[in-house]
N, C-alpha and C positions, 0 to 999 in steps of 0.2 A: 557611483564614485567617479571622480575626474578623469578625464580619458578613458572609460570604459560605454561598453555598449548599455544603451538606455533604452525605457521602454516605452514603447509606440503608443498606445491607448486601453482600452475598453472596449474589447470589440464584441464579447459574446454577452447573455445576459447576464444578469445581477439575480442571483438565486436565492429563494428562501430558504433559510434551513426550517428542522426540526423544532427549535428554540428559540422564532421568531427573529433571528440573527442573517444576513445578507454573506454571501459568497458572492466575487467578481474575480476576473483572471485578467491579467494584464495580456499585451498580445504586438508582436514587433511589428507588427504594420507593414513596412517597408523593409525589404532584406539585403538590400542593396550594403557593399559592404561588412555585414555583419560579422561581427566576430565574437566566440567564444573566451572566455577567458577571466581571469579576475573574479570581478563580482558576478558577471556576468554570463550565469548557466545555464540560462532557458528565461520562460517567462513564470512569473508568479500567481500563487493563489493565495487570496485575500478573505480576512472573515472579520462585516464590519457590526459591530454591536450597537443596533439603537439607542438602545438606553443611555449609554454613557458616551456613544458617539466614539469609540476606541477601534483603532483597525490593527488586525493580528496577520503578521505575515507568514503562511503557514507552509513557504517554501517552495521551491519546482517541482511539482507534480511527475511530469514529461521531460526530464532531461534533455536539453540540446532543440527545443520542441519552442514554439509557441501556439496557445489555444484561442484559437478565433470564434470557438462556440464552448456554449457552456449550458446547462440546464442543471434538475434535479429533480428527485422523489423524497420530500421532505420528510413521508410517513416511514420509508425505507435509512432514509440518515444516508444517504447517497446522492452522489453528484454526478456527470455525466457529462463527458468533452468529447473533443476532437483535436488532434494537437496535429500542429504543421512542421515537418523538417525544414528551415531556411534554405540548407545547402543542398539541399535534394533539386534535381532538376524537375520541374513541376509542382502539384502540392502534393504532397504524399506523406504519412504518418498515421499513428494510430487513435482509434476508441477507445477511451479507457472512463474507467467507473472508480470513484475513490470515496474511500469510507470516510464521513467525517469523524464517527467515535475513535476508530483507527489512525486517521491521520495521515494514511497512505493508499494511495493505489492498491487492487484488491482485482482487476482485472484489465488486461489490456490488449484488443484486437489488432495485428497488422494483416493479419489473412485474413478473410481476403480483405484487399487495400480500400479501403473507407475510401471516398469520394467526395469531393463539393465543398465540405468542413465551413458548413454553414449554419446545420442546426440539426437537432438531435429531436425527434418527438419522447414522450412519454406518456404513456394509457394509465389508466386507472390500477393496474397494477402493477406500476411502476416498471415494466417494462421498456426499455429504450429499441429506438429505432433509430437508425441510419442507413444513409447512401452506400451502397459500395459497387463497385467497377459492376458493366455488364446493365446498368439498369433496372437493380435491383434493390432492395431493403434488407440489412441483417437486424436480427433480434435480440437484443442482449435480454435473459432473463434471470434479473436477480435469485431469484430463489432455488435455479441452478446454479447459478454462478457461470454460465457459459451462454455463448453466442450462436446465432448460425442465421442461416439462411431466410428470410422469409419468404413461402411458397409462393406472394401473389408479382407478379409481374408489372410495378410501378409506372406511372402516365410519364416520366420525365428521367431525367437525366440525373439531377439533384434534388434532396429536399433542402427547401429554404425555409421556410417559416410554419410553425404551430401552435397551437394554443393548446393550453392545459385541456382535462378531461372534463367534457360537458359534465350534466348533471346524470347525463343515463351514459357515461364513459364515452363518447363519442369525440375522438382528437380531429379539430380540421384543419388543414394542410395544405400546403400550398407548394410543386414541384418548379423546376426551372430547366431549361432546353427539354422540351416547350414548356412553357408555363401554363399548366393545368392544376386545377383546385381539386380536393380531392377528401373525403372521410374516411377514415380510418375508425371502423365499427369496435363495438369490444369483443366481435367473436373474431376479432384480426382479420376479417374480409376488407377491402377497401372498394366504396362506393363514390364513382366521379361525380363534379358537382360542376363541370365546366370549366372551358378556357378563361384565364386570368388575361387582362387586358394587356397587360407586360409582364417584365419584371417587378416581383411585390416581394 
């Protein structure tokens, strides 16, 4: 709307659902004067349907928040963010997992404080990974429905990038400060695969 805060880009992926149907998140980009207000209450989530080419706005997730990552477990009907406080001094904000049959967030981590809010892994059974403080990986497992700690002690600082689960579950990875590549097996051991030339 006119005079209100607008929104920056497309910054995490563009997710598969369940039903062949795409998920994306808008994401402020820039925080610089931001303001809450009006229309504007956070950043949005988006669900665009091939077929007819129709995009449904399905709301702010993360209140007062914008989602710079975004994934999914399309076999689980779940999606999987990281969302940023603007007005916070640094990045700071939580993990949170949102049903699409629901329509709503269904879990959401601020303890301990997620990190990096660059990308999210996801194993073959739908299990999400992330950064958080200390140089570590937390575990979100659907099928608890709860989070925690994972035991192995991470090559880097952040994860930045992943790719879906090979064909024998094998997610590979890629950390940042230092930038080390890295596999994440399916009995959740992680095996290094070498320094990354940079930032990738």
């Amino acid at each position: 709307q006119p005079g209100a805060w607008g929104y920056g880009k497309i910054h995490g992926q563009m997710v598969l659902g369940p039903c062949g149907e795409t998920y994306f998140s808008t994401y402020w980009g820039d925080r610089d004067e931001l303001t809450f207000g009006g229309s504007y209450r956070g950043d949005l989530l988006f669900r665009l349907d091939p077929n007819v080419t129709s995009i449904a706005n399905l709301g702010v997730p993360v209140e007062g928040h914008g989602i710079p990552s975004l994934t999914g477990w399309a076999e689980g009907g779940l999606l999987y963010g990281e969302a940023v406080d603007p007005l916070a001094e640094g990045d700071s904000g939580p993990f949170f997992a949102y049903d699409i049959e629901r329509g709503e967030v269904v879990f959401r981590d601020d303890d301990p404080a997620p990190v990096g809010f660059r990308n999210v892994a996801v194993d073959a059974e739908g299990r999400a990974y992330y950064s958080v403080t200390g140089g570590r990986l937390a575990r979100y497992d659907p099928g608890t429905g709860e989070a925690a700690d994972d035991a192995h002690q991470v090559p880097g600082e952040r994860l930045r990038a992943s790719t879906r689960p090979a064909p024998d579950g094998t997610v590979y990875a890629v950390f940042q400060d230092p930038n080390e590549f890295f596999a994440l097996e399916p009995s959740g051991s992680l095996r290094p695969l070498g320094t990354a030339r940079g930032y990738t």
